[in-house]
C-alpha positions as CSV (number, residue, x, y, z in Angstrom):
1,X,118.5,156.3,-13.0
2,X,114.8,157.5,-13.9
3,X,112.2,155.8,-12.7
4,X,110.5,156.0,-15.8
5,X,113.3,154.5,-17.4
6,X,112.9,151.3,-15.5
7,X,109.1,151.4,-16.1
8,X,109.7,151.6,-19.6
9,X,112.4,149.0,-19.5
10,X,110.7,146.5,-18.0
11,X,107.6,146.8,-19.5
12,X,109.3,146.3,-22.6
13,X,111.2,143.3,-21.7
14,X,107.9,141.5,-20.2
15,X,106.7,142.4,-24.2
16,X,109.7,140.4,-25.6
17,X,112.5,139.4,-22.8
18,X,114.9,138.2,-25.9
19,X,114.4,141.4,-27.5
20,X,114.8,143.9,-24.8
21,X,118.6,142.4,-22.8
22,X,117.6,143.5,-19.4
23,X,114.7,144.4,-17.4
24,X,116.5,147.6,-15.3
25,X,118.8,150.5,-16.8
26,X,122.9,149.7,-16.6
27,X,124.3,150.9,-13.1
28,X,127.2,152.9,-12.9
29,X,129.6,150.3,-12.3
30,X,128.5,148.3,-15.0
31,X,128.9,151.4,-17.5
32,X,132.2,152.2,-16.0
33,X,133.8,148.2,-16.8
34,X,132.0,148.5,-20.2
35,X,133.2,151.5,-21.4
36,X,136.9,151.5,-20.2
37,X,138.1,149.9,-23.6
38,X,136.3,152.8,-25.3
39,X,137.9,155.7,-23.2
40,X,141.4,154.6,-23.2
41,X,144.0,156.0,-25.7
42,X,144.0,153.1,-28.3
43,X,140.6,153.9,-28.6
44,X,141.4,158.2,-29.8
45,X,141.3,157.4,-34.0
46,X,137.5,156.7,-35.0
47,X,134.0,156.3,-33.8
48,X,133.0,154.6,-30.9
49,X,130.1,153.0,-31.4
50,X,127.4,151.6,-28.5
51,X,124.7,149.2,-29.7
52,X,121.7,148.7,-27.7
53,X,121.8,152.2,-26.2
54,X,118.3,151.6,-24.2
55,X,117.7,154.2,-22.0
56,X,120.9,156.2,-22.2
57,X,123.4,155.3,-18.9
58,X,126.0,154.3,-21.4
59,X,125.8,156.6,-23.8
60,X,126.0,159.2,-21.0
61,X,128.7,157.3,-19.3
62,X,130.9,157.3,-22.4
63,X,130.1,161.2,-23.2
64,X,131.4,161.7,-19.5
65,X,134.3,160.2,-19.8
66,X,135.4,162.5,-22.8
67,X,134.2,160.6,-25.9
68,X,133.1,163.4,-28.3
69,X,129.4,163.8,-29.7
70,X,131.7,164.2,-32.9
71,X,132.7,160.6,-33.2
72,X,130.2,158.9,-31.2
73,X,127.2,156.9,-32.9
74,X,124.4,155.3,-30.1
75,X,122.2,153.0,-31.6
76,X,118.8,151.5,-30.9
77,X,116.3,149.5,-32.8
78,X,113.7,149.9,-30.2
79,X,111.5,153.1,-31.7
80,X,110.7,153.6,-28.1
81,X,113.7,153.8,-26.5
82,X,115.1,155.4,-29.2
83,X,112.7,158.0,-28.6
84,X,113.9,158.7,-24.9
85,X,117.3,158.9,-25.9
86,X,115.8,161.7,-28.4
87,X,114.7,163.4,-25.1
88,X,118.3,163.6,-24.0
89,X,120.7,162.9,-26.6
90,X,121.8,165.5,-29.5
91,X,120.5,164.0,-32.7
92,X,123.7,163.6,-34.4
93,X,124.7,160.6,-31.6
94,X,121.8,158.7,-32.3
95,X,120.6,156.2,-34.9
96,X,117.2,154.4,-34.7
97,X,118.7,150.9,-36.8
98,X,118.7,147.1,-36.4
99,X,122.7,146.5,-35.6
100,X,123.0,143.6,-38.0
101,X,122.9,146.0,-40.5
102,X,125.7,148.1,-39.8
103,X,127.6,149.0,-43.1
104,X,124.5,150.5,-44.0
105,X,124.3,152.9,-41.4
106,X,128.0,153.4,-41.0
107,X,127.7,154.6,-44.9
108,X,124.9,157.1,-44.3
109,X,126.7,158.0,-41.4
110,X,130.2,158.8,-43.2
111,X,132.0,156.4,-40.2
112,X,134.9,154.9,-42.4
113,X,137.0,153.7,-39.1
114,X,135.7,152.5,-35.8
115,X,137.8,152.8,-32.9
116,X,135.8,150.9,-30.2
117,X,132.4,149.0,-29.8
118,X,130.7,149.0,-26.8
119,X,126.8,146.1,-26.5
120,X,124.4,145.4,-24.4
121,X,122.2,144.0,-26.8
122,X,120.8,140.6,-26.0
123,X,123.0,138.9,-28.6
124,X,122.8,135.8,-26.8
125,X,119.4,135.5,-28.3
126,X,119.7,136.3,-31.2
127,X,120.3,133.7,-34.3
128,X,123.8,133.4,-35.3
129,X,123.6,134.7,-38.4
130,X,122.5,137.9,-36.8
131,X,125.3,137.9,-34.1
132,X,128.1,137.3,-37.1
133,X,126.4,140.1,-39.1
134,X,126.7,142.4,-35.9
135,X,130.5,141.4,-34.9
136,X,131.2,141.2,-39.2
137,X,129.7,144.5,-39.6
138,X,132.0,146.8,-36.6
139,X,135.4,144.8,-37.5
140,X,134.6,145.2,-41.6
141,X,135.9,148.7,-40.6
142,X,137.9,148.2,-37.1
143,X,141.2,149.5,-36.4
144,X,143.8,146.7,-35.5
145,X,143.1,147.9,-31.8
146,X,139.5,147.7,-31.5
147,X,138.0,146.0,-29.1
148,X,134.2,145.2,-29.1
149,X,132.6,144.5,-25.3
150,X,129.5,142.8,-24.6
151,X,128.0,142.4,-21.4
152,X,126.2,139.2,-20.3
153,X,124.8,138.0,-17.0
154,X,125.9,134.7,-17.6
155,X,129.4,132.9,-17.4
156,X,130.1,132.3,-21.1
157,X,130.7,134.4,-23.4
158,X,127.2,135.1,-25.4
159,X,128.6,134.6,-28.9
160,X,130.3,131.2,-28.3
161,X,134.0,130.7,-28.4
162,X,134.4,127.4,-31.1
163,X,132.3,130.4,-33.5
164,X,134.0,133.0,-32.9
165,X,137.3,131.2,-33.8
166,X,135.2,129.6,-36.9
167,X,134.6,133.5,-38.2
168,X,138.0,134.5,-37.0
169,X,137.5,136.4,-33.6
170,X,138.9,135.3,-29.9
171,X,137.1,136.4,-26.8
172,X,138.3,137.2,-23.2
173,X,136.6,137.8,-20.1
174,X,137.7,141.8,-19.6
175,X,136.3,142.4,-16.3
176,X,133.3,141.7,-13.1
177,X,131.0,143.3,-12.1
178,X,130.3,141.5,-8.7
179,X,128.3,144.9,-7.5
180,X,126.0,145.1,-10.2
181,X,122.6,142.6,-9.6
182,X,122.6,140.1,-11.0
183,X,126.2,140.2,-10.7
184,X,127.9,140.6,-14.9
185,X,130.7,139.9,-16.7
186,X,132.2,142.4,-19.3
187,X,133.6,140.3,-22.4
188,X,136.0,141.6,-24.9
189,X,135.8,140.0,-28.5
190,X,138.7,141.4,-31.2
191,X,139.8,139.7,-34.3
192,X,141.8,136.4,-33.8
């Protein structure tokens, strides 16, 4: 982690703490339980996709760990942050666009088939016509495999359950991360 990052970070989040999820970059262990969904071999036909991209730790996680530049789409809505993934990031990963608007970007994009999603966007806060629009938007074009994980710091899952099976998803917790502070839990939401 760079200490800007967590200068920027949580600056940002004392701006707007419902905008910005967290005040400190992902740690590795957190990065690791988010991403394992979007490494495994369900996840090898489409894009992966990772929304709320912040500073980078997941993004450079899931390049790591052998998802290709070639089918892997970061984005950020933050013009900021976005600009420091720019520092670090080839181009053609990144996407400076509010994710309850993904069709649109997935069409100027070309990404017909999404293999995996991967959030840390404070969907919690967020209305819920904005968190249907963001789960509506990676399924309208999932693979009967994808998975979509979201991590929270709280107990629940952030998008709750009796909605999810109103707009016809299911959620499971998919992992802790006791060593990450506060401590998070990983969940997994696919179609019901």
């Amino acid at each position: 982690m760079f200490a800007s990052d967590a200068r920027l970070l949580l600056r940002l989040w004392l701006r707007a703490p419902r905008r910005i999820a967290t005040a400190a970059p992902s740690g590795r262990a957190v990065c690791n339980a988010l991403i394992d969904d979007a490494t495994n071999t369900r996840a090898r036909d489409g894009w992966v996709i990772e929304l709320g991209a912040g500073t980078g730790p997941v993004t450079r996680q899931l390049l790591a760990r052998g998802v290709g530049a070639s089918r892997l789409l970061a984005v950020e809505a933050n013009p900021a942050l976005h600009a420091r993934l720019c520092e670090r990031f080839e181009p053609r990963v990144l996407a400076c666009h509010d994710a309850t608007d993904l069709p649109t970007l997935f069409d100027q994009r070309g990404i017909d088939r999404v293999a995996a999603v991967v959030s840390t966007l404070p969907i919690l806060n967020m209305p819920i016509a904005a968190q249907r629009a963001i789960l509506d938007g990676c399924f309208e074009r999932a693979g009967t495999a994808a998975s979509f994980t979201q991590i929270t710091y709280l107990p629940g899952s952030p998008v709750r359950q009796h909605r999810l099976a109103e707009w016809g998803y299911r959620a499971d917790v998919a992992r802790f991360v006791w060593s990450n502070l506060p401590p998070s839990t990983i969940w997994r939401y696919r179609r019901a």
